[in-house]
Residue frames relative to the residue before (quaternion, step in Angstrom):
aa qw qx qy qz dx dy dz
X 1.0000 0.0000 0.0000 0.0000 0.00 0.00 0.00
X 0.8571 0.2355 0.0053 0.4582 3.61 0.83 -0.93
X 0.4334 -0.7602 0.3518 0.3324 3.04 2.15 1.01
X 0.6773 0.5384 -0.4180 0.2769 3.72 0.22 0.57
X 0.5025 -0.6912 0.4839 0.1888 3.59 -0.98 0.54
X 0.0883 0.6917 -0.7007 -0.1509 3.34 -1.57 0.17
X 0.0774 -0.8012 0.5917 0.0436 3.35 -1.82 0.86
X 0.2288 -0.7587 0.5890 0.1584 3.63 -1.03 0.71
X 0.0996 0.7215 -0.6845 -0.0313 3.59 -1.22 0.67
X 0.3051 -0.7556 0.5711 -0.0989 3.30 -0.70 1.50
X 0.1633 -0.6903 0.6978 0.0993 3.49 -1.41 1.13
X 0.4695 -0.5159 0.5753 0.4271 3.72 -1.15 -0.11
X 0.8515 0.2561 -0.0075 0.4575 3.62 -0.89 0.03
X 0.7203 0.3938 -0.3086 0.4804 3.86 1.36 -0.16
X 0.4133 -0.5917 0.3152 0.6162 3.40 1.15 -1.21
X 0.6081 -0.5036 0.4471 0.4203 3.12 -1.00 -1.20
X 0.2969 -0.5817 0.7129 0.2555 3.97 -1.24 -0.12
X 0.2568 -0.6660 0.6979 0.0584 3.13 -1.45 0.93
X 0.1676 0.8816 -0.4405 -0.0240 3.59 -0.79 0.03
X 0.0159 -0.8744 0.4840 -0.0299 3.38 0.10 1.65
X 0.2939 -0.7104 0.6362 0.0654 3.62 -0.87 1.33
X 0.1095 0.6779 -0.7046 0.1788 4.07 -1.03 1.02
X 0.3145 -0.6776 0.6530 0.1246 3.62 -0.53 1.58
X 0.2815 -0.6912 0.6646 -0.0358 3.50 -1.26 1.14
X 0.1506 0.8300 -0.5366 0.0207 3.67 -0.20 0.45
X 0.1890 -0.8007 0.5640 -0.0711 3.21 -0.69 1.57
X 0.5231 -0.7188 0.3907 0.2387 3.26 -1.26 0.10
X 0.2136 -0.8050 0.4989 0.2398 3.78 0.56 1.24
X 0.4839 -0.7966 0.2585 0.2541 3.12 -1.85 -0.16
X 0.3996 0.4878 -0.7030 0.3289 2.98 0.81 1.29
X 0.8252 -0.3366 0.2295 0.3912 4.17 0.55 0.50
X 0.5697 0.5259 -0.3373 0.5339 3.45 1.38 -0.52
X 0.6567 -0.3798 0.6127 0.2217 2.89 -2.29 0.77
X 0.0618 -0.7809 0.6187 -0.0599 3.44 -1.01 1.33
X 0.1604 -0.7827 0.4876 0.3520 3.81 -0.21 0.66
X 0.0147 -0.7252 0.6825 0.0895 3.67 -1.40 0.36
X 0.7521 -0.6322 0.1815 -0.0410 3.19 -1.74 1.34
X 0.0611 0.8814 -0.4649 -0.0569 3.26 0.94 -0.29
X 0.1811 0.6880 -0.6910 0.1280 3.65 -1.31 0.87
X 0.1199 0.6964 -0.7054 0.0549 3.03 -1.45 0.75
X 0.4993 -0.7839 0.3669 -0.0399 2.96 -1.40 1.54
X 0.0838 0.8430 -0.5313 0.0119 3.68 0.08 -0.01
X 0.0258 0.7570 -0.6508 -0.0527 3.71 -0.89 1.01
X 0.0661 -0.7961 0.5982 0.0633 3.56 -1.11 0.53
């Protein structure tokens, strides 16, 4: 729905990374739609 992605990469004995991608689209200034990045991390 919101074109975005999630991924897991996992160690034995370290934890894991989480990684959630959500395109953000703002309005630059010459007036166009600009995409921006979102990530957020999580180790356990």
């Amino acid at each position: 729905m919101m074109n975005g992605d999630i991924t897991v990469e996992s160690q034995v004995g370290l934890g894991s990374n989480f990684t959630v991608y959500l395109p953000l689209y703002v309005e630059g200034v010459n007036g166009e739609l600009e995409n921006i990045f979102i990530y957020s991390f999580a180790a356990f």
